[in-house]
Phi, psi and omega in degrees: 000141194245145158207188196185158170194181203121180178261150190215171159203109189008136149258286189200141179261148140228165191261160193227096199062187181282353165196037161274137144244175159271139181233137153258140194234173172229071181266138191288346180271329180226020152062165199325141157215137213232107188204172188269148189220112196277141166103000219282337192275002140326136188305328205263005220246304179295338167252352151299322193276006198290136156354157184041345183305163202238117154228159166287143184198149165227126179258145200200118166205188213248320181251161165290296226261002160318123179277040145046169173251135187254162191241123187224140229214110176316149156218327153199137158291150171235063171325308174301342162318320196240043186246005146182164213275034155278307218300321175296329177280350169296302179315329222265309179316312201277330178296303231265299172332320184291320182281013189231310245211288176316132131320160134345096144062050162221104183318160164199079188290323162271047215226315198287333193290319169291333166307284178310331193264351122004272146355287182291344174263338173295298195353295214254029151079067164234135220287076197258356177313331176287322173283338164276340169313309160295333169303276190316259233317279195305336174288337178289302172312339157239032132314345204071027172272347220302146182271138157270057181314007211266338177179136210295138187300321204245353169231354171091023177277156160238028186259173178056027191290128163208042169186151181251146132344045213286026162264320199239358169092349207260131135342121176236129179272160183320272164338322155296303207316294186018183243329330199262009188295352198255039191236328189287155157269134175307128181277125168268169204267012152345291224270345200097348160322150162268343177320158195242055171261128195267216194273341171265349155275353146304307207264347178283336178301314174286326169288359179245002176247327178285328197252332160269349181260297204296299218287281211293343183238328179283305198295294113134058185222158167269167182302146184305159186293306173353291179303302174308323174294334188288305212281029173284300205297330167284019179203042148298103173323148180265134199280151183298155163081355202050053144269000000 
């Protein structure tokens, strides 16, 4: 008999028969776990298990690669998860990117760690875009994708960065760069760049590393539609007149 127990915090439910789900969890000891929750599709059951939610859980299965049952205990809500429709395209982005890009029950405790306090900043209404930009920079790096931004490919400076590589992730200063600077993605200054590019030229960047590293060679699928609806929504001009 295989088991396991801890705090976890809700990815994604589906339903399973008439009143069965499946739960995928996020846990720091033991990486993504997929396991059955009988009753789980119950009214009071379906709102402990909503995406982001905090829980106790015991995993219990007969085989290791078995997908096991899980016995599961509220520990703490995230309300503020579903109190409007950013906070929701935030939940929605950070579940559906960890279950699409993780294994089974391959740890990554700092990556489950930055994921929670994530979490805890939609949660609590607080000014979290920047902190999810970074949040995509660390799922890549423990991926093995991670980018070097720290200091230019072709001459080792580290001052003037104002491109990124989109073949090899390595910083390019300004000065190296010439002819080929209009090849390059613009480094913002998000990023560590002197560029004077925001958050949506941060996220084009981390989105062009999700999508030729993560989506074509780990995955070899596109990304979730998720991700693409948040940064529609972080990075929309605000109507004129505030209308």
């Amino acid at each position: 008999m295989m088991e396991w127990s801890g705090a976890a915090s809700v990815m994604t439910q589906q339903r399973h028969g008439e009143n069965a789900v499946i739960l995928t969890v996020l846990t720091r000891e033991a990486g993504l776990i997929r396991g059955l929750v009988p009753g789980g599709a119950s009214a009071r059951r379906a709102a402990m298990l909503q995406p982001g939610n905090r829980i106790s859980l015991r995993w219990r299965a007969r085989l290791e690669d078995q997908l096991g049952t899980f016995s599961v205990e509220p520990a703490r809500a995230r309300p503020g998860l579903l109190s409007g429709a950013d906070a929701l395209a935030g939940v929605n982005a950070v579940t559906a990117l960890l279950a699409y890009a993780l294994p089974e029950r391959d740890p990554h405790p700092r990556l489950a760690d930055a994921t929670e306090v994530l979490l805890d900043l939609i949660d609590a209404g607080s000014d979290w875009a920047e902190v999810y930009l970074h949040w995509e920079m660390r799922l890549l790096d423990e991926l093995g994708f991670g980018l070097d931004l720290t200091s230019c490919a072709v001459t080792g400076a580290r001052q003037g960065l104002a491109y990124v590589s989109p073949r090899s992730g390595r910083a390019v200063s300004a000065q190296a760069a010439g002819e080929w600077a209009p090849r390059l993605l613009p480094l913002p200054a998000m990023l560590g760049g002197q560029g004077n590019g925001g958050l949506a030229d941060a996220l084009a960047v981390t989105g062009h590393f999700l999508a030729t590293r993560l989506a074509e060679v780990h995955a070899g699928k596109p990304l979730p539609p998720a991700r693409a609806r948040l940064v529609a929504r972080l990075t929309a001009s605000p109507p004129a007149n505030g209308w």
